[in-house]
C-alpha positions in Angstrom: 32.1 10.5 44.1 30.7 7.3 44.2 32.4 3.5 42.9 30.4 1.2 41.4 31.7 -2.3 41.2 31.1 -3.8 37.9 31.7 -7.6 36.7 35.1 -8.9 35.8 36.9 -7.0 38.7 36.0 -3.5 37.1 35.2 -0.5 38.8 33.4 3.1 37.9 33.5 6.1 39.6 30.5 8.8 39.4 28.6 11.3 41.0 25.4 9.4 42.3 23.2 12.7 40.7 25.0 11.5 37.4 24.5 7.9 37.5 20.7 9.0 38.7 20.1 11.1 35.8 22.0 9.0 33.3 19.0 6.1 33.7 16.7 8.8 32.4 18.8 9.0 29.4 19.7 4.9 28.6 16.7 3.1 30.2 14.6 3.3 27.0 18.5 2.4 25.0 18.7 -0.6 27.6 15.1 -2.0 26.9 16.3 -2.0 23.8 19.5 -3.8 23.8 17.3 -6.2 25.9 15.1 -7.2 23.6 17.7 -7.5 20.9 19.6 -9.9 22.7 17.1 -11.6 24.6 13.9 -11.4 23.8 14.1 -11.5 19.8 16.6 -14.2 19.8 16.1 -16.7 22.5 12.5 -16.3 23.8 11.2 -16.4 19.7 10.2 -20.3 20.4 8.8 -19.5 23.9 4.6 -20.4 24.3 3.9 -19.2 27.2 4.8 -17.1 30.2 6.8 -19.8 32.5 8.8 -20.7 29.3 9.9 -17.4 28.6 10.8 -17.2 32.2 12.9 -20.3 32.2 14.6 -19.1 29.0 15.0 -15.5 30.5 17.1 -16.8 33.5 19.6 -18.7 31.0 20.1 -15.5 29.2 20.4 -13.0 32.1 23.2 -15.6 33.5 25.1 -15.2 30.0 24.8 -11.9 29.0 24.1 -10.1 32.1 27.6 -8.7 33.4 28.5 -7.1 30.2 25.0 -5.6 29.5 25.1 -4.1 32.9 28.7 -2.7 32.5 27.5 -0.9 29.2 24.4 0.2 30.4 26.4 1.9 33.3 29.1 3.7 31.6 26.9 4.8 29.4 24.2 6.1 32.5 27.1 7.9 34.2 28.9 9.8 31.3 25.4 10.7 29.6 24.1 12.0 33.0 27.4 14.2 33.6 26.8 16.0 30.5 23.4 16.5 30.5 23.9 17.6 34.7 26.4 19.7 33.2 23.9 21.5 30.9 21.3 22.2 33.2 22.9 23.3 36.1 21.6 21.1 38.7 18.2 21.1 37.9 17.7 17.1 37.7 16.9 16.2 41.3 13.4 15.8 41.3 13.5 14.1 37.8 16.2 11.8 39.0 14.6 10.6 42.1 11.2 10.2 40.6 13.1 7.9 37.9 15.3 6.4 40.6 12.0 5.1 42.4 10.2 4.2 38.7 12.5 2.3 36.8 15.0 0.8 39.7 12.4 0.3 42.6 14.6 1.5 45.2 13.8 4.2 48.6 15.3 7.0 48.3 18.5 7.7 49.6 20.1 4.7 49.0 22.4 6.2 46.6 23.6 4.1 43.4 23.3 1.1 45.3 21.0 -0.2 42.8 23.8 0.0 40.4 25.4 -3.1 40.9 24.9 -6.2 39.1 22.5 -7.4 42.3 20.1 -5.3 40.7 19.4 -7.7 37.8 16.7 -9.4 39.0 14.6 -6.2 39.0 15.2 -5.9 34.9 14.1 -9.6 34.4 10.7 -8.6 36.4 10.4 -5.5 33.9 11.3 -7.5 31.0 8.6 -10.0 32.0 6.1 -7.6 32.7 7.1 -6.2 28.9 6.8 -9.6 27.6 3.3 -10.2 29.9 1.5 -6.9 28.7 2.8 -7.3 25.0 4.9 -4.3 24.8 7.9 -5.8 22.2 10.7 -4.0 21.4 11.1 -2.3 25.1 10.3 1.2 23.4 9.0 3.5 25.7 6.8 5.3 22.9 4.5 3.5 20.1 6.7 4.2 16.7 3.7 6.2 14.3 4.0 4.2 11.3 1.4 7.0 9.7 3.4 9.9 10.4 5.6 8.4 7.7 3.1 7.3 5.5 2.1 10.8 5.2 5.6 12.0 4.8 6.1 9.8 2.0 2.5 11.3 0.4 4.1 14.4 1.1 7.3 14.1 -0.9 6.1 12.2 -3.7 3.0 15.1 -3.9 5.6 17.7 -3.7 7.3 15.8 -6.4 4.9 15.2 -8.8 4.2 19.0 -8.4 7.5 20.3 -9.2 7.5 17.5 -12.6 4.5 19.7 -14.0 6.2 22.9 -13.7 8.8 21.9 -15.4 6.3 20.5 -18.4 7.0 23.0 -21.4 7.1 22.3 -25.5 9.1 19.0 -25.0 5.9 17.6 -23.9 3.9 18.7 -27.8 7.0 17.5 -29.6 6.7 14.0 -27.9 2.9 13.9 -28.4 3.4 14.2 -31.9 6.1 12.0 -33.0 4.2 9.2 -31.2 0.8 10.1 -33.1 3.0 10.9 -36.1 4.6 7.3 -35.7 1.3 5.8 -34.5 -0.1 6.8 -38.5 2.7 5.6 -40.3 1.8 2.0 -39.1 4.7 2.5 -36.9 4.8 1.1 -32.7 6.8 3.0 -29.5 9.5 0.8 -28.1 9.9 1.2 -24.4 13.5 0.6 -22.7 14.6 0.6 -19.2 17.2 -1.0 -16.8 15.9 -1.3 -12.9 13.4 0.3 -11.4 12.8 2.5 -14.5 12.5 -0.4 -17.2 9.4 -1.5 -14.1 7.9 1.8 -14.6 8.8 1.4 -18.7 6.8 -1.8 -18.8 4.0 -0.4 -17.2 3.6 2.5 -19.8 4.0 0.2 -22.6 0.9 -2.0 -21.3 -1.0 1.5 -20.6 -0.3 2.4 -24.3 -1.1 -0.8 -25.9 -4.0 -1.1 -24.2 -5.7 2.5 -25.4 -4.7 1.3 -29.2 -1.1 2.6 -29.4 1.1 -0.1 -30.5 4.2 -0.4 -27.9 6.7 -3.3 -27.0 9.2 -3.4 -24.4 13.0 -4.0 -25.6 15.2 -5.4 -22.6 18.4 -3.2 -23.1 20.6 -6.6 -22.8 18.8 -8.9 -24.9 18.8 -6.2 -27.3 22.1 -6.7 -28.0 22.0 -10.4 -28.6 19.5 -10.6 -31.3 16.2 -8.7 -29.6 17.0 -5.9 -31.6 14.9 -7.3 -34.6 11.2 -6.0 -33.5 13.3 -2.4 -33.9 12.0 -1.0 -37.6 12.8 2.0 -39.0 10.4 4.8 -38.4 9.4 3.6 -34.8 9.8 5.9 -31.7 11.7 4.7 -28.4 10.9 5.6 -25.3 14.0 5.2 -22.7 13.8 5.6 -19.4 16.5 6.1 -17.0 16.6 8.5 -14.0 20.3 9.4 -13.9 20.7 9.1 -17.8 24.0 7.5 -17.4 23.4 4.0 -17.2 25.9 1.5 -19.1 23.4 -1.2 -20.1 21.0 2.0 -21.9 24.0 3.6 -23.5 25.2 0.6 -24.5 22.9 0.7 -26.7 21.8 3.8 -28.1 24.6 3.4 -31.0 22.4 0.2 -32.0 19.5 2.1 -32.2 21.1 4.7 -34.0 21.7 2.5 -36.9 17.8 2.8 -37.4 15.7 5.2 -38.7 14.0 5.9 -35.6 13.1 8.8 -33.3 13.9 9.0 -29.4 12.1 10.4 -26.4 14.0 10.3 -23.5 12.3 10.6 -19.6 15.0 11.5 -17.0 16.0 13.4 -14.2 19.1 14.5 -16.1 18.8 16.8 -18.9 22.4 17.6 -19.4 23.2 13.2 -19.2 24.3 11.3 -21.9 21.1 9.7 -22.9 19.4 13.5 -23.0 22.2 14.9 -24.9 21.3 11.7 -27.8 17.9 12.3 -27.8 15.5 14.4 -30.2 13.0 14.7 -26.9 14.0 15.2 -23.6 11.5 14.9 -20.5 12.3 16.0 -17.8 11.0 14.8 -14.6 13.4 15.8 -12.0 12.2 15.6 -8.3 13.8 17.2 -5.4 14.3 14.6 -3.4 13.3 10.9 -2.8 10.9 9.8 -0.1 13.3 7.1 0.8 15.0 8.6 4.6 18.6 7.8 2.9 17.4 9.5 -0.2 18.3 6.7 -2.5 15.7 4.6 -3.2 13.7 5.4 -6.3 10.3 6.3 -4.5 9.5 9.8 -5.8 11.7 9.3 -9.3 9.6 6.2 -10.8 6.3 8.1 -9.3 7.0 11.0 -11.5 8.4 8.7 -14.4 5.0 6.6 -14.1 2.7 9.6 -13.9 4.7 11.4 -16.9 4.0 8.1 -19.1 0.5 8.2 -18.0 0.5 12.0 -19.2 1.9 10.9 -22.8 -0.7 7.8 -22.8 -3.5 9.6 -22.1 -2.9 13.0 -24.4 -1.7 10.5 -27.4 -5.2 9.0 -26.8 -6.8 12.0 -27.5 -5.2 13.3 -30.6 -6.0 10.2 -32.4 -9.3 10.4 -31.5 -9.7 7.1 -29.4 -13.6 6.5 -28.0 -15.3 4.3 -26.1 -15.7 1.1 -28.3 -12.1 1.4 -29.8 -10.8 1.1 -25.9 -13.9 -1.8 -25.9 -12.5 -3.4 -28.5 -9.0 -4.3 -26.6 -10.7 -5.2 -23.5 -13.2 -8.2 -23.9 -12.8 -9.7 -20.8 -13.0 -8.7 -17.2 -15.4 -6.1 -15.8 -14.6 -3.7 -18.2 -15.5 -5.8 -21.5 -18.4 -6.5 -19.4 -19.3 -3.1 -19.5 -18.2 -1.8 -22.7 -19.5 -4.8 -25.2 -22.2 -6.0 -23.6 -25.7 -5.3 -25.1 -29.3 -5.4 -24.0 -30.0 -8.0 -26.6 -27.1 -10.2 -25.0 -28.7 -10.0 -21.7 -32.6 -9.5 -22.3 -35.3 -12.1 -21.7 -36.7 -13.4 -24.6 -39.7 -15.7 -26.0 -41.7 -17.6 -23.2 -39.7 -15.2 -20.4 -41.4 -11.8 -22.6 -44.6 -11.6 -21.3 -46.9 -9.4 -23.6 -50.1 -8.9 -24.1 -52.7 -7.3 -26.0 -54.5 -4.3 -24.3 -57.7 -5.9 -24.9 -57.1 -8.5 -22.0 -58.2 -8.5 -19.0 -56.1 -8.0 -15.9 -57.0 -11.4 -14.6 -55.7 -12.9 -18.3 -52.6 -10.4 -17.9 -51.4 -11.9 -14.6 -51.7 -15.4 -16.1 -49.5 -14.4 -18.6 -46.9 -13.0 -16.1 -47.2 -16.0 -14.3 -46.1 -18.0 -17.1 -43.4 -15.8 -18.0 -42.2 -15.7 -14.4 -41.9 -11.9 -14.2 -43.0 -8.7 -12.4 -44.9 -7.1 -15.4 -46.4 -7.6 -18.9 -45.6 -5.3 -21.8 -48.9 -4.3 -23.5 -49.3 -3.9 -27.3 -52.0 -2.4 -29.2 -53.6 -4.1 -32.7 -50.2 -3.6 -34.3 -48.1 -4.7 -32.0 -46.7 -1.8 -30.8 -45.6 -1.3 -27.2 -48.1 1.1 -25.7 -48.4 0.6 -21.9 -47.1 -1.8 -19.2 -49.3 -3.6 -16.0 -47.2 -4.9 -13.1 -47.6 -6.5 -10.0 -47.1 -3.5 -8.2 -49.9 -1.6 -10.1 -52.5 -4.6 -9.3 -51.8 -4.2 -5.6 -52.6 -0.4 -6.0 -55.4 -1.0 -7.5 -57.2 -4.0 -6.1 -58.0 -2.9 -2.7 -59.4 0.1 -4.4 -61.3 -1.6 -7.0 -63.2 -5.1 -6.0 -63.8 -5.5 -9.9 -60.1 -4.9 -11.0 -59.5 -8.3 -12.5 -62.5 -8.3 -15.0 -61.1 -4.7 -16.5 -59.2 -4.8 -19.7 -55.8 -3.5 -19.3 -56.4 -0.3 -21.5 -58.2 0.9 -18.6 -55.5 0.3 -15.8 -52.1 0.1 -17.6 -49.2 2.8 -17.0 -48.7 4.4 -20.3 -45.4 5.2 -22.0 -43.5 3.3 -19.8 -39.8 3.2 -19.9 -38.3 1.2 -22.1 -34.4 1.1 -23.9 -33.5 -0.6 -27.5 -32.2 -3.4 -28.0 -28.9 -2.2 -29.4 -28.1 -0.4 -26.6 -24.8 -1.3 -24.0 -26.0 -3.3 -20.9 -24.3 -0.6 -18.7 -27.1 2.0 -20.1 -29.5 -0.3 -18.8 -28.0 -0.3 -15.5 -28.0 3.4 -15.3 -32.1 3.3 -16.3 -32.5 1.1 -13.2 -30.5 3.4 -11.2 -32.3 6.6 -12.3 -35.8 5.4 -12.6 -35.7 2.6 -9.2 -37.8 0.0 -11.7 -37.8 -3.4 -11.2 -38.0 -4.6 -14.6 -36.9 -2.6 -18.2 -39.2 -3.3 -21.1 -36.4 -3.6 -24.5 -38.0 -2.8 -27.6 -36.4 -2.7 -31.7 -36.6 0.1 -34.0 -40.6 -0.7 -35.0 -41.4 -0.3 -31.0 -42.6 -3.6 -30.7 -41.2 -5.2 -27.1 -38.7 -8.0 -28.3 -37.7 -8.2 -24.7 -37.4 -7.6 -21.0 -34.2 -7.2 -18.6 -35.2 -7.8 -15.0 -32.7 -6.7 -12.4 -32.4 -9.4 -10.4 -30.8 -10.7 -13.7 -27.9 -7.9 -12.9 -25.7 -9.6 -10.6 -25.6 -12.6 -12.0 -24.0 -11.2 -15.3 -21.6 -9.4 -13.5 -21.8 -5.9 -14.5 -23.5 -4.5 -11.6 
């Protein structure tokens, strides 16, 4: 056995193999505890090196005796049991730590021990703080091995949720399509985290043309109650179905002639047992390590309102232009309202000419017009050919006589060309497909009313 003096008059006894081994097991708990108390605290305002060793040698002087106490209990009665369980087989472990962590010879014993041996720690604690390592840990912490396990949980999750889909889910569907008809709107309610997820619906809702509000379940009781009308549908959202703010209300909203959908994790909970729907979207567990967070709950609750959104949008039939309609602004209206004719070139920018010009005449005219190409009409003034700079290039170093030709002779005919009704993003997709340069726009006679050039694209904003 071996004493070990330690500060205040205190002394330990131990087997020197035990207090060896014991360092394997505390020296990452000790960086640790270091850090905590020193480094986090009192170095925080420390700029450089020299100040955090100035400010490292006030600490050690105040908290050094009772760290060092801790850390060797704990060293000596950690490495006795784990001695203990393997029979003897530390030594070589235990010296090879000895000389890493304490910088000591061997055979010196537990020497190291006493509180003398606190200057070593500063010179590892300011080799930590030199090289960056924060926190002392002795192993980088893999922040995406619990990303993934998160993915993983809330995956799971959402898996189980669409097993447990049945006829619930139709009977929903319709009394929301059924109210939708009758001039009717879906009022969402939700307390926490599920009234988040609640409000989210209702904006995914409203926006693909199915009228929806959110009713704060307090408010409701103090005069909020009046956008409720009899034959709406409420949607309430609560996880454990128990919550004293929703039921607090559901007699309210009994008083109306109104139909209720319920989303929870509890089918057998108050709020199911009131309900004329009941969706279930229990989850095994959440992703949060405590398992009480609502991580994998509100996923499946979001993801279940998304389901109802997006299958009440197609039973009533909702296209393109009606989702247009409720989005004029941003790069979606962009896309969806947008037509050729609002973006096309017109008058003095169309350059068109007749296809009994000459090519020299031609490229006057697309000089004028400041474009790539000249749309070229017959007698009637239908569009039948283009010329563009690109073709004269072809052809001049071929032809010496190119710019006395008339343009019937040298034009690309049936080019490509869109109407002028149609949406700008079809335009886009002509310049994608066909890799033009410019897109001659015509009207319902053929006759080129204009021209969309695609250096035009980005500045309108729906590339």
């Amino acid at each position: 056995m071996v004493t070990v003096d330690l500060p205040y008059g205190k002394r330990f006894a131990t087997r020197p193999k035990d207090l060896r081994f014991g360092v394997l097991v505390c020296s990452c708990m000790f960086r640790q505890v270091f850090y905590l108390l020193f480094a986090r605290e009192n170095l925080s305002t420390a700029t450089d090196l020299d100040t955090c060793r100035m400010k490292m040698r006030l600490c050690a002087s105040r908290f050094a005796g009772r760290v060092f106490a801790l850390f060797i209990v704990l060293a000596g009665y950690s490495g006795r049991l784990f001695c203990n369980a393997v029979h003897g087989r530390h030594h070589a472990v235990a010296a090879r730590l000895h000389r890493l962590y304490w910088m000591t010879k061997p055979g010196r014993g537990c020497a190291c021990a006493r509180p003398s041996g606190w200057p070593v720690i500063r010179t590892l604690a300011e080799s930590q703080l030199k090289t960056g390592l924060t926190g002392g840990n002795l192993r980088a912490m893999n922040h995406l091995a619990h990303a993934r396990r998160v993915f993983d949980i809330e995956l799971a999750a959402l898996r189980q949720v669409r097993a447990q889909l049945d006829a619930q889910f139709n009977r929903a569907v319709d009394l929301i399509v059924e109210t939708l008809k009758r001039r009717g709107k879906v009022i969402v309610v939700g307390v926490g985290k599920s009234g988040i997820m609640g409000r989210k619906i209702a904006a995914t809702l409203t926006s693909t043309g199915s009228t929806s509000v959110v009713l704060d379940s307090v408010d409701a009781l103090h005069g909020d109650l009046g956008i409720v009308s009899d034959g709406d549908v409420v949607l309430a959202l609560s996880y454990s179905g128990e919550s004293d703010e929703l039921l607090n209300l559901l007699p309210a909203l009994k008083r109306f002639t109104v139909k209720l959908i319920a989303i929870t994790g509890s089918p057998r909970s108050t709020l199911a047992r009131h309900s004329d729907v009941v969706l279930n979207v229990r989850v095994p567990k959440e992703a949060c390590p405590f398992n009480l967070a609502p991580t994998a709950s509100t996923t499946a609750m979001l993801v279940m309102g998304d389901a109802l959104a997006m299958a009440v949008l197609q039973a009533r039939g909702f296209s393109k232009s009606d989702f247009a309609k409720f989005h004029p602004a941003g790069a979606i209206g962009r896309t969806m309202l947008l037509r050729v004719s609002d973006i096309m070139r017109t008058g003095e920018r169309n350059p068109v000419a007749s296809q009994t010009l000459t090519v020299k005449e031609a490229l006057l005219v697309m000089t004028r017009a400041k474009a790539g190409c000249v749309s070229v009409v017959n007698a009637r003034g239908k569009l039948v050919g283009v010329f563009t700079d690109g073709d004269f290039r072809r052809h001049i170093s071929a032809d010496p006589d190119l710019l006395g030709k008339r343009l019937e002779k040298v034009m690309t005919r049936n080019p490509v060309c869109i109407r002028e009704t149609a949406l700008a993003v079809e335009a886009l997709n002509v310049f994608n497909e066909r890799n033009i340069d410019d897109l001659i726009v015509i009207n319902a006679k053929r006759e080129p009313v204009g021209i969309v050039d695609s250096q035009d694209l980005p500045k309108l904003k729906i590339m």
